[in-house]
C-alpha positions as CSV (number, residue, x, y, z in Angstrom):
1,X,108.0,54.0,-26.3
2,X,106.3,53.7,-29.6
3,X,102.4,54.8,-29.2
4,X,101.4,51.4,-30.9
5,X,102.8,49.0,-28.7
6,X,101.1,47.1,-25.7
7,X,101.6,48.8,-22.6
8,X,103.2,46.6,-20.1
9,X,102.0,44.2,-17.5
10,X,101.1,46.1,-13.9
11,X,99.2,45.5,-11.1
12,X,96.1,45.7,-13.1
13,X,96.6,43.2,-15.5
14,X,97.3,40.7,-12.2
15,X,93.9,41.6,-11.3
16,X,91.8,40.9,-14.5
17,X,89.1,38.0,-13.7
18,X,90.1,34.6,-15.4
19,X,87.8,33.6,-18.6
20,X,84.3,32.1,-17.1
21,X,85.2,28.1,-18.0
22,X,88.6,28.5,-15.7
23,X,86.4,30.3,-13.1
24,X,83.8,27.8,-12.8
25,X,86.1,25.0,-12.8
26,X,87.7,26.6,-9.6
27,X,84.4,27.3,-8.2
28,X,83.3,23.0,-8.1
29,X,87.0,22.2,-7.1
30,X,86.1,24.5,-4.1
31,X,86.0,22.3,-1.0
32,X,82.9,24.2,0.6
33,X,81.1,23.3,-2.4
34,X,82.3,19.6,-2.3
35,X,81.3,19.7,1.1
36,X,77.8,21.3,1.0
37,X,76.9,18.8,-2.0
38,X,78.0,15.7,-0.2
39,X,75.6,17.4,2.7
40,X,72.6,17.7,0.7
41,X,72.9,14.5,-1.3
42,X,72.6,12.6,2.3
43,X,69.8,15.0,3.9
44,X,67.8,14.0,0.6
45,X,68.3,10.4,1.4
46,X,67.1,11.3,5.2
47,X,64.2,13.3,4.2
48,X,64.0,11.4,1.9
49,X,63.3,13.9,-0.9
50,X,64.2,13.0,-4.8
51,X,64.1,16.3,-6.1
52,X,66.8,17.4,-3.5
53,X,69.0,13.3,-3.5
54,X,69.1,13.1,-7.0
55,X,70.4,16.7,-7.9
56,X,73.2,16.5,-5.3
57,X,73.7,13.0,-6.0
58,X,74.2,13.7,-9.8
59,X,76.8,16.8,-8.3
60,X,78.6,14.3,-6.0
61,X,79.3,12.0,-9.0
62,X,80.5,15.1,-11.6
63,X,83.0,16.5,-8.7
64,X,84.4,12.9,-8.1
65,X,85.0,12.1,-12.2
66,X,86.6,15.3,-12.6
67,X,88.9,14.9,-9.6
68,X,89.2,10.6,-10.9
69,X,89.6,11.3,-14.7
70,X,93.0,13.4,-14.4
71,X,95.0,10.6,-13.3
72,X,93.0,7.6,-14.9
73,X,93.8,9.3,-18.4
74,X,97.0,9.6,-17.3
75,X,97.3,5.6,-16.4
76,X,95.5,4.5,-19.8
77,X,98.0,6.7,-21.9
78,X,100.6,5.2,-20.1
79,X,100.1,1.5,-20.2
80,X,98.0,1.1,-23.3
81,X,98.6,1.9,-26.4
82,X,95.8,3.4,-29.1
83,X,95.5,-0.1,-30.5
84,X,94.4,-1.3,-26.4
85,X,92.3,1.9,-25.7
86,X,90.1,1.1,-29.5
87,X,90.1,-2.8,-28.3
88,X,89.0,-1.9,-24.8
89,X,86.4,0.1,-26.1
90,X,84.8,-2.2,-29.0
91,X,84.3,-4.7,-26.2
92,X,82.4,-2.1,-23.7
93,X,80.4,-1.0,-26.6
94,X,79.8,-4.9,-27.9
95,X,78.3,-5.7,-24.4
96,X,76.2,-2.9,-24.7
97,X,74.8,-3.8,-28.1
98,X,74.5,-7.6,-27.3
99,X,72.4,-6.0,-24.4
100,X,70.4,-3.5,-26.6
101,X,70.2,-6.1,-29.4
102,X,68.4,-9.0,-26.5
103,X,66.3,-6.1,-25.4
104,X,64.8,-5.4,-28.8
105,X,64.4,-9.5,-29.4
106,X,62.3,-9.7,-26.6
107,X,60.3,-6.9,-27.1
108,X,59.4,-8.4,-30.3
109,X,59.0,-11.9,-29.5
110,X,56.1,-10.3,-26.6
111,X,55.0,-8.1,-28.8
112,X,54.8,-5.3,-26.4
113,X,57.2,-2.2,-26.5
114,X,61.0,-3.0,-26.5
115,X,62.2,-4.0,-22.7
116,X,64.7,-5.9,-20.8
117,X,64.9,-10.0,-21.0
118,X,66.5,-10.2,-18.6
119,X,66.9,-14.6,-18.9
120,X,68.8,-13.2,-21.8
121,X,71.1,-11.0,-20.2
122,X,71.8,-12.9,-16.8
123,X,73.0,-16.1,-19.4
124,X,74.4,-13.4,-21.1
125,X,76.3,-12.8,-17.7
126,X,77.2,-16.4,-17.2
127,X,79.0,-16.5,-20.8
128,X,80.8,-13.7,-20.3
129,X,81.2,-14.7,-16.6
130,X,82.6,-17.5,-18.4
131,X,84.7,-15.4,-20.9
132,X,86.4,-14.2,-18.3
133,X,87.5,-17.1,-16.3
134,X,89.2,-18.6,-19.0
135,X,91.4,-15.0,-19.5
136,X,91.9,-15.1,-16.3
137,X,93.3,-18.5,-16.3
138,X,95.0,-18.1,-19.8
139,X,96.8,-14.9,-18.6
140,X,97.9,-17.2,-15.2
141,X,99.2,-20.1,-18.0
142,X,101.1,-16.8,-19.4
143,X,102.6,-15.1,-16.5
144,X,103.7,-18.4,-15.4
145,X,105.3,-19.3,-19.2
146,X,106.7,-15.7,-19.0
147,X,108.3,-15.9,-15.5
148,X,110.1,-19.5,-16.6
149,X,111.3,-17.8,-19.7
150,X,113.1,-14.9,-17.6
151,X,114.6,-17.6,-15.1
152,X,115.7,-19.5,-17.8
153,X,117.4,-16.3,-19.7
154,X,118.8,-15.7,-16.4
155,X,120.1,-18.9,-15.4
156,X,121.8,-19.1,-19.2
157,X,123.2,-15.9,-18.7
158,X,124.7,-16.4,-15.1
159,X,125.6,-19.8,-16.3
160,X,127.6,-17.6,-19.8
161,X,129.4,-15.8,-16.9
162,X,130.5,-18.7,-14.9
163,X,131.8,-20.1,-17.7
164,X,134.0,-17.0,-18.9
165,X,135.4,-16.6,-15.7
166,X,136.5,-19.9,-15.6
167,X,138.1,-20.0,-18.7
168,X,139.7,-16.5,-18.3
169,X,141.2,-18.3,-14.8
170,X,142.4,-21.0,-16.7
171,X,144.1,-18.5,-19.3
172,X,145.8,-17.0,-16.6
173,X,146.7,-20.4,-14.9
174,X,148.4,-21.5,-18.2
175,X,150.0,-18.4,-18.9
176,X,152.0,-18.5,-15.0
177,X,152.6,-22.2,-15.2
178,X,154.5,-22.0,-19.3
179,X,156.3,-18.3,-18.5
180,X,158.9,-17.4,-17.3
181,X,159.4,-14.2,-15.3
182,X,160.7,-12.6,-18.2
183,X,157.6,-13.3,-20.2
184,X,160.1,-16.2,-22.3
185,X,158.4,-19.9,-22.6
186,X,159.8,-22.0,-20.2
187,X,157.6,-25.3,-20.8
188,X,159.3,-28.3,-18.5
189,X,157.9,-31.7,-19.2
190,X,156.0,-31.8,-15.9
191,X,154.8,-28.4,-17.1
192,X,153.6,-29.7,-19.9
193,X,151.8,-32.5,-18.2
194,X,150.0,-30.2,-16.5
195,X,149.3,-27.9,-18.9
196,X,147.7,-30.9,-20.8
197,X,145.9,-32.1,-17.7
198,X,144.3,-28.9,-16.9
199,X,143.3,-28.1,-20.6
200,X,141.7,-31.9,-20.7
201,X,139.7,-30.9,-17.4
202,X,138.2,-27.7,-19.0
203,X,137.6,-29.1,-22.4
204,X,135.3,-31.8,-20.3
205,X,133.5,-28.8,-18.7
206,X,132.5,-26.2,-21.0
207,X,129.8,-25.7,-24.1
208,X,130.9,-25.8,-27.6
209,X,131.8,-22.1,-27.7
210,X,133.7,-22.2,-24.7
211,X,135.6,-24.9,-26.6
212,X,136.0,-22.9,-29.4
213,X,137.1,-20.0,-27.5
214,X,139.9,-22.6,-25.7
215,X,141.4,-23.8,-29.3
216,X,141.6,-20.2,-30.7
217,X,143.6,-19.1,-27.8
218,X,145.9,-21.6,-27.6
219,X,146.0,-21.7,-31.5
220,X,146.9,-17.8,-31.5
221,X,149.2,-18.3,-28.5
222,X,151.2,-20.7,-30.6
223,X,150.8,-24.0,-28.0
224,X,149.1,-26.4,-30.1
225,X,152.1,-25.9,-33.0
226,X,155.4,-28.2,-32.9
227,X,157.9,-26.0,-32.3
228,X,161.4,-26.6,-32.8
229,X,163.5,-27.5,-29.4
230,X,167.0,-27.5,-29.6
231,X,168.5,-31.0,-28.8
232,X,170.0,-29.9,-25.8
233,X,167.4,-28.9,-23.3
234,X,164.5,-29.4,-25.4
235,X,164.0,-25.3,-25.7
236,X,162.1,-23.6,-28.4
237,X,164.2,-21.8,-30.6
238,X,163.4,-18.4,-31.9
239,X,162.6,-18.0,-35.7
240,X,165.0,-15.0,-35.7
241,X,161.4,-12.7,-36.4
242,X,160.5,-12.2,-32.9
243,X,158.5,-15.5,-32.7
244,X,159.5,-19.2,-32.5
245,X,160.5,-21.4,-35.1
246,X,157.8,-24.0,-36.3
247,X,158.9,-27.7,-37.2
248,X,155.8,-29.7,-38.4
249,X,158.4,-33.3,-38.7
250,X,160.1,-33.0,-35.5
251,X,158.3,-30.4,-32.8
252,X,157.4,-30.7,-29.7
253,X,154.1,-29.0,-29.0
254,X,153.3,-27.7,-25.7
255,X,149.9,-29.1,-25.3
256,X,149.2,-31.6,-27.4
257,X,145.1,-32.3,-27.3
258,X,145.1,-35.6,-28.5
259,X,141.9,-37.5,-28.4
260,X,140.2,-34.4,-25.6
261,X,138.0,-33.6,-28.5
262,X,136.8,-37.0,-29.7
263,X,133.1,-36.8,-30.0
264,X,132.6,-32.9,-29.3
265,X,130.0,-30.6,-30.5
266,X,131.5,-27.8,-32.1
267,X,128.6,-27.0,-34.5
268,X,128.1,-23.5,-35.5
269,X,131.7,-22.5,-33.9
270,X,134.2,-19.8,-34.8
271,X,137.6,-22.2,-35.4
272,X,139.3,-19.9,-38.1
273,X,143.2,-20.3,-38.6
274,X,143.4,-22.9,-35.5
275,X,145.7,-25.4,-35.4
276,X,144.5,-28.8,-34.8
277,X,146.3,-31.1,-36.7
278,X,147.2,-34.1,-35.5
279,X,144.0,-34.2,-32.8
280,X,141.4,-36.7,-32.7
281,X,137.9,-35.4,-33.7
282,X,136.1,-38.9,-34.2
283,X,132.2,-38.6,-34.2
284,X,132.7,-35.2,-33.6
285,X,129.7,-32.6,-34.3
286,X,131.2,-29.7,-37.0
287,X,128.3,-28.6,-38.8
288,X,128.2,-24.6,-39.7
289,X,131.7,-24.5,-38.1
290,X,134.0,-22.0,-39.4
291,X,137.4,-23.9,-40.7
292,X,138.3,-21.6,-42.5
293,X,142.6,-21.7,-42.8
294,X,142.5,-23.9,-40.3
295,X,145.4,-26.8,-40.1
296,X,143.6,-30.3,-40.6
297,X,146.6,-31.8,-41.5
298,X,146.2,-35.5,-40.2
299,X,143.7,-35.0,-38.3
300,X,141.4,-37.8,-37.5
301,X,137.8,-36.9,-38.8
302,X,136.4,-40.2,-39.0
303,X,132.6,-39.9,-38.4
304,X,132.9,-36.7,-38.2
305,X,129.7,-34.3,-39.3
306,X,130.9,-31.4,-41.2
307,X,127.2,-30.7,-43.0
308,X,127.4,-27.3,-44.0
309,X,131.5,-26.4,-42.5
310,X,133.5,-23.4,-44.0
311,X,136.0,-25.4,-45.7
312,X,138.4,-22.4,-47.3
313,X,141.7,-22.6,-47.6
314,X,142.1,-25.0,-45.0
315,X,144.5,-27.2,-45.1
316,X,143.7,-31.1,-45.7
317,X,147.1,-32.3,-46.6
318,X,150.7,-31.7,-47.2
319,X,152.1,-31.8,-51.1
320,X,149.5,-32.9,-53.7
321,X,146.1,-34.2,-54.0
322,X,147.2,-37.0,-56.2
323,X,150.0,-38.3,-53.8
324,X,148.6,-37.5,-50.7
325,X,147.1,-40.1,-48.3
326,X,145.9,-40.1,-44.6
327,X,147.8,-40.5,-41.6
328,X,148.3,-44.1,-40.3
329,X,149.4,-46.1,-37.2
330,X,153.0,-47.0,-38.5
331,X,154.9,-45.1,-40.9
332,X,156.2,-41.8,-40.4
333,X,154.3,-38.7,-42.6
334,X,156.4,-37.6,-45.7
335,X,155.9,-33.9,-45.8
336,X,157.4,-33.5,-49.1
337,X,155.3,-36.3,-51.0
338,X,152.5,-35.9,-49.0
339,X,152.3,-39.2,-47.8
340,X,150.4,-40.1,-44.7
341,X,150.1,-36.3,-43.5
342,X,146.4,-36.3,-45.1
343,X,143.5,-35.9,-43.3
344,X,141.4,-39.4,-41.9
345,X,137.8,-38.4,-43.4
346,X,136.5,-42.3,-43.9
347,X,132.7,-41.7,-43.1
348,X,132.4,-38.4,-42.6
349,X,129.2,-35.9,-44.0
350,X,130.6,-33.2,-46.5
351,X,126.8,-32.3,-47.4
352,X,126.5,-28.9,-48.2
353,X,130.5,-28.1,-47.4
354,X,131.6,-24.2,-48.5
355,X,134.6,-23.0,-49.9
356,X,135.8,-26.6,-51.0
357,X,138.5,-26.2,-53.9
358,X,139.1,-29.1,-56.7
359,X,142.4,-30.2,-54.5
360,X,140.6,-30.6,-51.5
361,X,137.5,-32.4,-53.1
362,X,140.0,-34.7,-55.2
363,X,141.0,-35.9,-51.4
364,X,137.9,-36.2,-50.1
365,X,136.4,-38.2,-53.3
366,X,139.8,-40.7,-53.3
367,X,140.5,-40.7,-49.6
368,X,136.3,-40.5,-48.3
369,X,135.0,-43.8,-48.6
370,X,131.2,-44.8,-50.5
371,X,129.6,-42.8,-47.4
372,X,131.8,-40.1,-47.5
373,X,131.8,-40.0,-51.5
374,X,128.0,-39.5,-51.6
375,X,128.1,-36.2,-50.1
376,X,130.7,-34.0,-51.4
377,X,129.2,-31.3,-53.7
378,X,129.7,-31.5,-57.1
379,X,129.4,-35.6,-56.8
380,X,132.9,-37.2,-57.1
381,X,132.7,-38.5,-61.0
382,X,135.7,-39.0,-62.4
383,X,138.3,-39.3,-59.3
384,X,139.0,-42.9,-58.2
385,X,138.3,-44.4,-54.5
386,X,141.5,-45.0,-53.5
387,X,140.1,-46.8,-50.3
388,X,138.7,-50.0,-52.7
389,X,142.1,-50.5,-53.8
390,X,145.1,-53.2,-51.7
391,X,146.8,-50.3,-50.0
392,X,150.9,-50.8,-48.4
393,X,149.9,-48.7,-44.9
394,X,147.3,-49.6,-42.4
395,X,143.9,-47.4,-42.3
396,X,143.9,-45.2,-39.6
C-alpha cells in the first residue's frame, strides 16, 4: 500500500461522533425530549408560571414544525408549481401589509404611537371574508363546468365507439351476404336488395364521418361502380387483370345509393377517389370536403354547398366542357359526346372551391345557373349560361 493513501474504513471510523448540526437534530427528534417538553409546557399552564409555559410552549411548536414541514414541502412541490408557491405568497404577505398599512393609519389619525384599528381590520375581515366566498363559489361554477366537460368527452368518445363497431358489423354483414365461399362475388337480386336496404339503414344512423367512412369502403370495394354482367346470369365479368370489368353505359352496380344521401352533411369529410356518380346529393352539406378524383359524373348537386370543397381532378363530366350537359329525366347519357352525363349543379355554392381547372369551371359557369355563376372563382366572364337558352332535354 502506498504510504500516501487513506487508510481504510474500520471499526473506528464507525465510531467517529456525527458533525454537531446532525447530533442536535437527533437529540430534539428524541421522544424523551418530545415528551418531557410537552410535560413542562402543561405544568407551566398548571402552576401557572410564564417563564416555565412559554419556553416549553415555544419548544412544543419548534419539534411539531420540524416533524410538519418535511412532508408539507413535499405536498407544495408536488401540486404547485413556482408560479403558485410566488402567488400564494404575495397574497400572505399583501394581508399582512394591508394590516401593517391600517395600523400605521390609525396610529396617525390618533396621533398616538402606531397600534391596531381594529374596525379596520375586522371590515378588513369581512372583505376578504367576502373574497373568499365568491372563490369558493367560482371554483364550485368550475368543477361543475369541468366535470360536464369530461362527461361530455366521454359520452362523444363512447358514442365514436359505438359507431365504429357498428359500422365494422355492417362491413362484415355486407361482405357474407355479396361472397361467396370462395371469396368470388356472388350478388343475387334479392342480395342486392338487401345489401341496399341495410346500407340505407346505416347511412340514416351515423355522423358525417361515419358516412364518409361507408362511401370510401364501398367505393374501394368496387360496389358502387357498374360493372359488367354477362347477359346470361347477370354475373360480373372479370377484366382479365385480376379485377372486374367496369361498364359506365350498361352496369349493374351492386348497391346503388340513390337518393340515401339527399340532404346529408358531409362537411369537412375525407371522400377522395369515391365513386358516387349517379347518386342524389340535393341540399346536401359539402363544404371543406375532400373530392378530390372523385366520380361526379351525373350526379345530382342541386343546392348542394360545396364552399370551400377540394375539387381536383374530379370528374364533372364525360367528353368536353363545350358539349357536355347535365343528366336529365329522359334521354339516355352519350358518353362519347358528353351529353347528359354532366353533373346537375343548378344552385349550388362554389365560393372558395380548390383545385378547380378551366374545364371544370367552363361547366359550372354554362351549366350553374345566376346563383351558381356568382360564386365560382375567377368570376365566369366570358363563358355563356347555357341554362337562359330553349334547351331540347328537360332540367334535371
Amino acid at each position: 500500500m502506498l504510504p500516501d493513501s487513506p487508510p481504510p474504513p474500520g471499526p473506528l471510523a464507525r465510531l467517529t461522533p456525527p458533525d454537531p448540526p446532525l447530533r442536535l437534530a437527533r437529540v430534539l427528534s428524541h421522544p424523551a425530549i418530545a415528551i418531557l417538553s410537552v410535560s413542562l409546557m402543561i405544568v407551566g399552564w398548571l402552576l401557572p408560571s410564564r417563564w416555565l409555559a412559554i419556553p416549553a410552549t415555544l419548544l412544543v411548536l419548534g419539534l411539531c414544525l420540524r416533524v410538519l414541514w418535511l412532508p408539507f414541502s413535499h405536498w407544495i412541490r408536488r401540486w404547485l408549481s413556482a408560479q403558485q408557491q410566488l402567488m400564494i405568497l404575495a397574497v400572505i404577505t399583501a394581508i399582512v401589509a394591508g394590516v401593517s398599512l391600517l395600523t400605521w393609519v390609525g396610529g396617525a389619525q390618533t396621533g398616538d404611537r402606531p397600534g391596531v384599528n381594529w374596525e379596520a381590520v375586522g371590515a378588513l375581515a369581512e372583505a376578504f371574508g367576502a373574497i373568499g366566498q365568491i372563490s369558493v363559489a367560482l371554483l364550485a361554477a368550475y368543477v361543475s363546468w369541468r366535470q360536464y366537460v369530461i362527461s361530455r368527452e366521454l359520452t362523444t368518445q363512447q358514442n365514436r365507439i359505438t359507431q365504429q363497431q357498428t359500422i365494422d358489423g355492417y362491413f362484415q354483414g355486407i361482405s357474407d351476404l355479396i361472397l361467396d365461399e370462395e371469396g368470388l362475388l356472388e350478388d343475387w337480386p334479392p342480395e342486392r336488395a338487401i345489401a341496399e336496404g341495410r346500407t340505407a339503414a346505416i347511412l340514416s344512423g351515423v355522423d358525417g364521418e361515419g358516412k364518409a367512412k361507408i362511401i370510401r369502403f364501398l367505393s374501394s370495394s368496387k360496389l358502387l361502380t357498374p360493372l359488367k354482367r354477362d347477359r346470361r346470369l347477370g354475373r360480373a365479368i372479370f377484366d382479365g387483370l385480376g379485377g372486374y370489368e367496369e361498364d359506365v353505359e350498361f352496369g349493374v352496380r351492386v348497391i346503388d345509393l340513390a337518393a340515401m344521401l339527399a340532404g346529408a352533411d358531409l362537411s369537412n369529410t375525407d371522400l377522395r377517389w369515391t365513386e358516387l356518380s349517379e347518386a342524389n346529393l340535393v341540399g346536401a352539406n359539402l363544404t371543406n370536403c375532400d373530392l378530390s378524383r372523385a366520380n361526379l359524373s351525373r350526379t345530382i348537386l342541386h343546392g348542394a354547398d360545396l364552399s370551400g370543397a377540394d375539387l381536383s381532378l374530379a370528374r364533372l363530366f364525360y367528353g368536353l366542357a363545350e358539349t357536355a350537359t347535365p343528366r336529365d329525366r329522359l334521354n339516355p347519357p352519350d358518353y362519347a359526346t358528353g351529353t347528359q352525363t354532366g353533373t346537375v349543379i343548378e344552385n349550388a355554392d362554389f365560393s372558395e372551391v380548390k383545385g378547380l381547372s378551366e374545364d371544370q369551371r367552363y361547366y359550372c359557369c354554362a351549366w350553374g345557373g345566376e346563383i351558381t355563376r356568382a360564386t365560382i372563382p375567377g368570376n365566369c366572364e366570358g363563358i355563356p349560361n347555357k341554362l337562359q337558352a330553349p334547351s331540347p332535354w328537360p332540367k334535371a
